[in-house]
One Martini backbone bead per residue (centre of mass of N, CA, C, O) as a GRO file, in nm:
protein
  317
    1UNK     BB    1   0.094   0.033   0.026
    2UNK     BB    2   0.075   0.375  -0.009
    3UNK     BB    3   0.247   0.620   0.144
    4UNK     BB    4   0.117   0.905   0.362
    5UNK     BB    5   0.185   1.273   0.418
    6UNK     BB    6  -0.084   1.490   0.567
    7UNK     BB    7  -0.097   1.851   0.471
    8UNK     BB    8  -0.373   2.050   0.651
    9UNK     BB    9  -0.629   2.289   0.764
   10UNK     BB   10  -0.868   2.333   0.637
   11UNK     BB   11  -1.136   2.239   0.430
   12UNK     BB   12  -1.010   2.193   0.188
   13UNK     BB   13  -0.853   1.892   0.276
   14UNK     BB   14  -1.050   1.691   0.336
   15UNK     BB   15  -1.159   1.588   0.079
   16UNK     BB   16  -0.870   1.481  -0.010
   17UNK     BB   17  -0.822   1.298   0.240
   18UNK     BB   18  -1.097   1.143   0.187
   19UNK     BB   19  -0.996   1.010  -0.075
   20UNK     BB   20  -0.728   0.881   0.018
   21UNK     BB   21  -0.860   0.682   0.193
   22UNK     BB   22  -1.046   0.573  -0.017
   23UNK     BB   23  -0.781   0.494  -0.202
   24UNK     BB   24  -0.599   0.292  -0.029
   25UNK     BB   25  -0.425   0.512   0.167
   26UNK     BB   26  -0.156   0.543   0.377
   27UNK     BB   27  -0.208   0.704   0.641
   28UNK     BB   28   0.045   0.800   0.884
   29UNK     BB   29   0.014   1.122   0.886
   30UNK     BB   30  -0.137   1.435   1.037
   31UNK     BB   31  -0.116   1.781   0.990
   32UNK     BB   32  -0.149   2.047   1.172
   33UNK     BB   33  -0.277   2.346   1.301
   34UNK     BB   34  -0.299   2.436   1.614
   35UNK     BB   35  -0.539   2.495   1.843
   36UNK     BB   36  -0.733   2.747   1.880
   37UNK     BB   37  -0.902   3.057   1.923
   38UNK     BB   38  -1.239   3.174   1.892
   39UNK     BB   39  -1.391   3.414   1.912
   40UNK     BB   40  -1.536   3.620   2.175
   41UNK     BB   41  -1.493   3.327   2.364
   42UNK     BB   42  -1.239   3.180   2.312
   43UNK     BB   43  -1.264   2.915   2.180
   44UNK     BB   44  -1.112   2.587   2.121
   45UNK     BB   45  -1.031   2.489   1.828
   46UNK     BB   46  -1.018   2.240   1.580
   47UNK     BB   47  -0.929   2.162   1.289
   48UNK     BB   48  -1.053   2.007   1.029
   49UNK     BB   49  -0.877   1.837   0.956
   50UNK     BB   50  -0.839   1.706   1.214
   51UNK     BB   51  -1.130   1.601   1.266
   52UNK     BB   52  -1.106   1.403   0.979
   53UNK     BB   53  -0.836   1.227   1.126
   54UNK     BB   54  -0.975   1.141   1.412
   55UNK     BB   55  -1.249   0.973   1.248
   56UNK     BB   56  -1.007   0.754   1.156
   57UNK     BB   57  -0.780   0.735   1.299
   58UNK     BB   58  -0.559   0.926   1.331
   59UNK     BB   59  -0.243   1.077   1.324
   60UNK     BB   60  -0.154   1.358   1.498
   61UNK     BB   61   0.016   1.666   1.405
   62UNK     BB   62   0.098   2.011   1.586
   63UNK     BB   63   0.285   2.235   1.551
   64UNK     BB   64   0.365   2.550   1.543
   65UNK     BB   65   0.648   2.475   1.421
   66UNK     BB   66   0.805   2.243   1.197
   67UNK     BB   67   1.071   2.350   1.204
   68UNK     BB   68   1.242   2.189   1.452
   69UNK     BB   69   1.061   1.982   1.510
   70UNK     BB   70   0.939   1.653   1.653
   71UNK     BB   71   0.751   1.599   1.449
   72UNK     BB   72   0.966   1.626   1.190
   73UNK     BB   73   1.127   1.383   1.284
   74UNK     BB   74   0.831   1.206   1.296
   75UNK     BB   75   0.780   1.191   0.997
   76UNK     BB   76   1.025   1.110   0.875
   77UNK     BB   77   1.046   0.812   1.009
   78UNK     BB   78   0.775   0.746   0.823
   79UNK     BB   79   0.891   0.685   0.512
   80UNK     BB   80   0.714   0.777   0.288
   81UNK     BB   81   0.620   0.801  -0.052
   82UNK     BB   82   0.473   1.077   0.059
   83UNK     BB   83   0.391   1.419   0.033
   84UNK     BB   84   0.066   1.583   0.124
   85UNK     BB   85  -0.099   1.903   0.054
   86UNK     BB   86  -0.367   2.142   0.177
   87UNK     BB   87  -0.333   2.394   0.315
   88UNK     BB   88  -0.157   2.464   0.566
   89UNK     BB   89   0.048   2.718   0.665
   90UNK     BB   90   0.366   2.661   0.593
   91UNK     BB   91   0.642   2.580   0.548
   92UNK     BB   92   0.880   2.348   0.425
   93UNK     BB   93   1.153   2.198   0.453
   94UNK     BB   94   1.337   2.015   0.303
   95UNK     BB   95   1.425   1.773   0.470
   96UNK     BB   96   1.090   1.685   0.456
   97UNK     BB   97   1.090   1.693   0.134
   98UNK     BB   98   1.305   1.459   0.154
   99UNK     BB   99   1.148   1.220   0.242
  100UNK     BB  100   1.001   1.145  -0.026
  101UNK     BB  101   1.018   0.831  -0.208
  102UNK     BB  102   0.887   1.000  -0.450
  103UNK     BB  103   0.693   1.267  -0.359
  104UNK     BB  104   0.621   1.614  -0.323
  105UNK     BB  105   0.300   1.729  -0.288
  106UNK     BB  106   0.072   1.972  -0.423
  107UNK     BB  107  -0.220   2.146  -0.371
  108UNK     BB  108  -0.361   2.422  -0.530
  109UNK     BB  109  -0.597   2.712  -0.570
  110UNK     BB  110  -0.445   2.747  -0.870
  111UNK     BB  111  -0.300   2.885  -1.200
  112UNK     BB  112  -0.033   2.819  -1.231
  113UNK     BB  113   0.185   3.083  -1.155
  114UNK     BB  114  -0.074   3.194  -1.071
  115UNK     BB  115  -0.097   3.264  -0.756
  116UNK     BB  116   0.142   3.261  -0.516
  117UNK     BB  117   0.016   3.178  -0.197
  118UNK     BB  118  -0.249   3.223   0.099
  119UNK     BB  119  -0.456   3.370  -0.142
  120UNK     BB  120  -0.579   3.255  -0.443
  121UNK     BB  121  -0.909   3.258  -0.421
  122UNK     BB  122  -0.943   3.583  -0.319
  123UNK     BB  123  -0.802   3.698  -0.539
  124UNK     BB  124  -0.987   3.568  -0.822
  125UNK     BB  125  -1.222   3.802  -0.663
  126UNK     BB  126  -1.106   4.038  -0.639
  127UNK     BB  127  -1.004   4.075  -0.959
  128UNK     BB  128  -1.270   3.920  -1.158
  129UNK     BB  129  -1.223   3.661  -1.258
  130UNK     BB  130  -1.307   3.414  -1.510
  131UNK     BB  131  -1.112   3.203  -1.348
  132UNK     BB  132  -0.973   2.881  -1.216
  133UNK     BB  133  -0.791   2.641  -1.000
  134UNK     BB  134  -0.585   2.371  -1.002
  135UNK     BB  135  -0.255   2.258  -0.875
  136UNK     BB  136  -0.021   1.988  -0.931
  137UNK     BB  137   0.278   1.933  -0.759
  138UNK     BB  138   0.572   2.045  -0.660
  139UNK     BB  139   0.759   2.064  -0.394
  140UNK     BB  140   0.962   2.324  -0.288
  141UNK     BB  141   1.115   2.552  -0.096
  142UNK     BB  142   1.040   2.733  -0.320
  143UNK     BB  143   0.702   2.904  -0.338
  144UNK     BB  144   0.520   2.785  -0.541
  145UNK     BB  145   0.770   2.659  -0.766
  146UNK     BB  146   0.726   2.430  -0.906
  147UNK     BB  147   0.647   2.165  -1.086
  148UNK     BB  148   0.354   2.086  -1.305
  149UNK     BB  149   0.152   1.819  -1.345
  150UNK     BB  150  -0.157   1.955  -1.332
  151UNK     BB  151  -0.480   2.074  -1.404
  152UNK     BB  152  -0.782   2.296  -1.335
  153UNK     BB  153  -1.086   2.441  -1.398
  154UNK     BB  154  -1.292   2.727  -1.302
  155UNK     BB  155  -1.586   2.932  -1.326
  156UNK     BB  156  -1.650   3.238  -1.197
  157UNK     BB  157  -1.934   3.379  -1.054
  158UNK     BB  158  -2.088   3.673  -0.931
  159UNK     BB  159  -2.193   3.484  -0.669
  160UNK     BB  160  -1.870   3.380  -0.576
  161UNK     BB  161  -1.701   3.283  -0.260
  162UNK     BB  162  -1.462   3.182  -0.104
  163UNK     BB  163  -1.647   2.920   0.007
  164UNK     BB  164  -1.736   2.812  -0.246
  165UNK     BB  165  -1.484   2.759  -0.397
  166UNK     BB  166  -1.306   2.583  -0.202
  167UNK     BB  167  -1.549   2.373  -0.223
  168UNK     BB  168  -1.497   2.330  -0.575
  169UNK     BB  169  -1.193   2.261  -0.544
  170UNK     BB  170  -1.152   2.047  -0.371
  171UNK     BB  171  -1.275   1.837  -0.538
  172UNK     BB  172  -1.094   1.894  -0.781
  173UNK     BB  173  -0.823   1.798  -0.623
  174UNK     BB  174  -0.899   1.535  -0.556
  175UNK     BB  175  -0.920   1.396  -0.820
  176UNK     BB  176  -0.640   1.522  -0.956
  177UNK     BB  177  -0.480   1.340  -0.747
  178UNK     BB  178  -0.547   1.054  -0.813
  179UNK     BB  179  -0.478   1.063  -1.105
  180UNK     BB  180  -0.179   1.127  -1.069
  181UNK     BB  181  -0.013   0.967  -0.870
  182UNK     BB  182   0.020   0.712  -1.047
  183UNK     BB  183   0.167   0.898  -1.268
  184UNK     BB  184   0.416   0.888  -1.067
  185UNK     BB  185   0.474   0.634  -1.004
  186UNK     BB  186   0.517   0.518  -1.304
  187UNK     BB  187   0.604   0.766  -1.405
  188UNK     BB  188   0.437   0.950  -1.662
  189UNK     BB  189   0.460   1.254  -1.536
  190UNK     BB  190   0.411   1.557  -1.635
  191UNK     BB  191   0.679   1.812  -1.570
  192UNK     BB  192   0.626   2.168  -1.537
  193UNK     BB  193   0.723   2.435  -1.553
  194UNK     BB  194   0.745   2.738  -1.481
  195UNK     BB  195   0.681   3.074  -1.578
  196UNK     BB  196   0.839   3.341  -1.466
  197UNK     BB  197   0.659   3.593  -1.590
  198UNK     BB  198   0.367   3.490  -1.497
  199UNK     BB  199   0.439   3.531  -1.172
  200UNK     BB  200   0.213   3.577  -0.904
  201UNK     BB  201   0.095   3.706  -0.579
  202UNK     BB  202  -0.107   3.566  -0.258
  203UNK     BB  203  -0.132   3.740   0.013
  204UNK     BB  204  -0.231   3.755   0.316
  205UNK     BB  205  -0.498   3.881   0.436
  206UNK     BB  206  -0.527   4.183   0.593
  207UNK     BB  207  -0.646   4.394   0.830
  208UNK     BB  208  -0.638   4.643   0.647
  209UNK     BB  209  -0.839   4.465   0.425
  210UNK     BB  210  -1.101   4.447   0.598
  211UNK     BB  211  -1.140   4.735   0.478
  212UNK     BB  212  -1.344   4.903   0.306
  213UNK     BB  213  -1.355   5.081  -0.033
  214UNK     BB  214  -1.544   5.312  -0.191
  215UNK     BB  215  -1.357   5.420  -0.394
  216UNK     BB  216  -1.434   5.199  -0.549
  217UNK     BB  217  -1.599   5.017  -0.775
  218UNK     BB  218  -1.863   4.871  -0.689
  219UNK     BB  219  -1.726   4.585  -0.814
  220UNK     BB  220  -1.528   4.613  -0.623
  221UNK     BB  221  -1.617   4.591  -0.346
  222UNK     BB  222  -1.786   4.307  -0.423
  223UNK     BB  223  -1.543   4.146  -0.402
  224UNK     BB  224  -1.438   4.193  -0.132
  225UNK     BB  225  -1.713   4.055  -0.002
  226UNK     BB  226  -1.634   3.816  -0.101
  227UNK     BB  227  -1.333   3.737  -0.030
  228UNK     BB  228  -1.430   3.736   0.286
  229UNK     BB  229  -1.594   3.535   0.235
  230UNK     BB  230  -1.708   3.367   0.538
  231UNK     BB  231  -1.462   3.429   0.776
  232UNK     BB  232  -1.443   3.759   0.796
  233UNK     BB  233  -1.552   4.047   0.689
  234UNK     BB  234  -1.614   4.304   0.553
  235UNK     BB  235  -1.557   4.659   0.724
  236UNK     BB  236  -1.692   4.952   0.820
  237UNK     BB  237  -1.774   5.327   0.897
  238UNK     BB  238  -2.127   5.349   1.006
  239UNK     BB  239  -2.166   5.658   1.187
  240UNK     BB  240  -1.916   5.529   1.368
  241UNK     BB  241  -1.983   5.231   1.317
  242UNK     BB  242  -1.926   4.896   1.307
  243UNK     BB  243  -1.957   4.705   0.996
  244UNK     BB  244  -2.068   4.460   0.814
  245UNK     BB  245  -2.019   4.348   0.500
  246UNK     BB  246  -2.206   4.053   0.351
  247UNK     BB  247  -2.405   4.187   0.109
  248UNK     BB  248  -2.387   4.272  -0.226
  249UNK     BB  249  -2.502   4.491  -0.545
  250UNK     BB  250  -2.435   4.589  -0.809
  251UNK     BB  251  -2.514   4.866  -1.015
  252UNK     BB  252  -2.645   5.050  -1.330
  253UNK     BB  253  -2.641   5.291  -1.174
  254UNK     BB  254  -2.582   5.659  -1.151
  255UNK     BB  255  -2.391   5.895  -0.978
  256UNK     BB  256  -2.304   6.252  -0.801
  257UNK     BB  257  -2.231   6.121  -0.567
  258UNK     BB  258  -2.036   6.033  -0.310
  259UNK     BB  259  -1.863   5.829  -0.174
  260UNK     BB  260  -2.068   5.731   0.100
  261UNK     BB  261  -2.358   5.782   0.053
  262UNK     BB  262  -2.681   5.849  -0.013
  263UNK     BB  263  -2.886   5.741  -0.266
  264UNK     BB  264  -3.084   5.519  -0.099
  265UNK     BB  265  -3.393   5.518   0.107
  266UNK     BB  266  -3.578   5.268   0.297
  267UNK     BB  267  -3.711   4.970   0.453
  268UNK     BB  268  -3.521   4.775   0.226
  269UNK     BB  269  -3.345   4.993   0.093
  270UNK     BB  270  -2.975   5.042   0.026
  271UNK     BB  271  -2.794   5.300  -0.142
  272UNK     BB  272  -2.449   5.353  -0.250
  273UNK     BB  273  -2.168   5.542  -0.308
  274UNK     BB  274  -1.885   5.489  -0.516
  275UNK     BB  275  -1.692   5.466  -0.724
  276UNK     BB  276  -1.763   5.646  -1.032
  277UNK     BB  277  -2.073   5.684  -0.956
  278UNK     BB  278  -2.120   5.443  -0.843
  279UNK     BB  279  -2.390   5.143  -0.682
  280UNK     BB  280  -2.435   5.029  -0.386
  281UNK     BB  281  -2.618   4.774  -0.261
  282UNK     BB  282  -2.756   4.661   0.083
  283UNK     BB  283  -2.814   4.332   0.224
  284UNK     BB  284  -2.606   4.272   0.428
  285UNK     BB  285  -2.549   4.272   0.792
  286UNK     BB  286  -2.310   4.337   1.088
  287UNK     BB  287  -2.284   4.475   1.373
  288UNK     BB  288  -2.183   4.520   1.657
  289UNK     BB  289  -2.262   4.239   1.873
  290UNK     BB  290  -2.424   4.078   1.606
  291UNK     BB  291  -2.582   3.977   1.415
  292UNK     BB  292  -2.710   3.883   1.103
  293UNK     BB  293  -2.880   4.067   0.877
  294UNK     BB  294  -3.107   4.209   0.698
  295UNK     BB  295  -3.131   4.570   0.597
  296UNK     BB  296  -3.432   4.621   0.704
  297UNK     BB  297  -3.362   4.524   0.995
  298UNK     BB  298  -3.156   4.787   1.000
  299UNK     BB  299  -3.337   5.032   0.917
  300UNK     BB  300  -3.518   4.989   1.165
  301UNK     BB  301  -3.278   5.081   1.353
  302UNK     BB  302  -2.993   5.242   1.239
  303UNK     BB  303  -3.175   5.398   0.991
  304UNK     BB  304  -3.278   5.601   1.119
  305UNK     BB  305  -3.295   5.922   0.974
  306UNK     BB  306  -3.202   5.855   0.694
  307UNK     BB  307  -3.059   6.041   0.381
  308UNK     BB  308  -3.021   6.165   0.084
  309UNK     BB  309  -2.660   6.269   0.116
  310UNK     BB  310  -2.536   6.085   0.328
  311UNK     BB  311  -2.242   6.029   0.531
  312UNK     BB  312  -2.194   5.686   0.638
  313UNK     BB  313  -1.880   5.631   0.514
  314UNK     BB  314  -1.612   5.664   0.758
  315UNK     BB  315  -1.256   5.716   0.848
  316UNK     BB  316  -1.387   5.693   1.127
  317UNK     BB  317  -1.480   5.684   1.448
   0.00000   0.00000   0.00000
């Protein structure tokens, strides 16, 4: 039986992981993000992937730092056929990944060259892209920049968010996993370099980008509220108060009130004014200290007495 040490951490690598498990590879041992605490009650939550790993009864090693850990000696000991990541979230040193006596693999969430780094789901919805897609590779030191075995596409839709792609993406690359392997082991699988010209990247996405810019135009705002969800939530300062949106919906109609003015306001609907004159109504929000509410609900509250004019995202609390 062909054995693996698999490492991933996000709801990504799931299935992944029990694709392999079902395709009767020997997970030897699954790494995965040290458990964390979440939420405002900073409850202590362990990742998708230990979940889905413990579920098997599989050995799970979870280092802070994976580089110079006893975790990664004792990976190292387990001697591997293979090592394959989904979404793991560290460096790998070149001694664990020269452990891998076929290769060290990695299922990455984009059309390398394009987008190599920890965010390149978020940036395919940030920049508007019309297709993204997985790349089965080889892995080497320097970050997603191995050889590339094999590809697959998908198409992008105007109300796709991060959450939802990962979703489409995890399970295309499992299925790409699966048919590869065998050809990495067989000798047969065509390893293509990178084109260094081509090479972009998606680092991961700072707290200070999960403020919404509304100089944007309306549909640059929107991709940023999609790329956002469903884990983090852009978020403005609307009359003094955080606020997130959660859906919003870029418009065919044009003003000319400034950024963040209030185009239109009614018992159900919120339009503002986005950059070049675009319009942005806001369909879902969260206050601070707040559930998510349908817009209705919040002008019920919280948007008494707004008017068309009114400069509702400002610069600061």
């Amino acid at each position: 039986m062909t054995s693996v040490i698999f490492l991933g951490t996000p709801a990504f690598g799931v299935p992944i992981l029990e694709g392999l498990i079902e395709a009767h590879y020997d997970i030897l041992a699954v790494l995965t993000q040290p458990d964390r605490k979440v939420g405002r009650k900073q409850v202590l939550e362990m990742t998708p992937v230990k979940e889905a790993a413990l579920a098997h009864d599989l050995l799970v090693l979870q280092p802070e730092k994976l580089s110079g850990s006893e975790e990664m000696d004792q990976a190292i000991a387990l001697n591997p056929d293979f090592i394959v990541t989904a979404a793991y979230g560290q460096f790998l040193p070149q001694r664990f990944l020269d452990a891998a006596k076929i290769a060290p693999v990695n299922v990455h969430g984009s059309l390398l060259p394009k987008y190599r780094g920890g965010a390149p789901i978020q940036y395919s919805i940030i920049n508007g892209d019309a297709e993204t897609g997985v790349t089965i590779m080889e892995m080497v030191k320097a970050m997603d920049a191995g050889g590339m075995y094999a590809q697959a596409t998908l198409p992008l839709t105007a109300t796709d968010d991060t959450g939802t792609v990962f979703d489409k993406l995890s399970v295309i690359g499992r299925d790409l996993l699966l048919a590869t392997l065998p050809k990495i082991m067989g000798g047969t699988a065509t390893k293509t370099p990178q084109d260094p010209d081509l090479v972009t990247f998606s680092p991961n996405i700072t707290k200070e980008q999960e403020r919404l810019d509304f100089t944007l135009v309306a549909k640059a705002v929107d991709q940023w509220v999609r790329a956002l969800r469903p884990a983090v939530g852009g978020y403005v300062w609307f009359n003094g108060q955080r606020l997130k949106l959660w859906q919003t919906t870029p418009l065919s109609e044009t003003t000319t009130l400034k950024p963040g003015q209030v185009v239109l306001v009614d018992k159900k609907h919120l339009y503002l004014a986005a950059g070049a004159g675009t319009v942005l109504a806001i369909d879902e929000v969260q206050p601070a200290g707040k559930a998510k509410q349908p817009i209705a609900a919040f002008l019920n509250g919280a948007g008494h007495g707004l008017a068309v004019g009114d400069q509702v995202i400002t610069d600061e609390a």
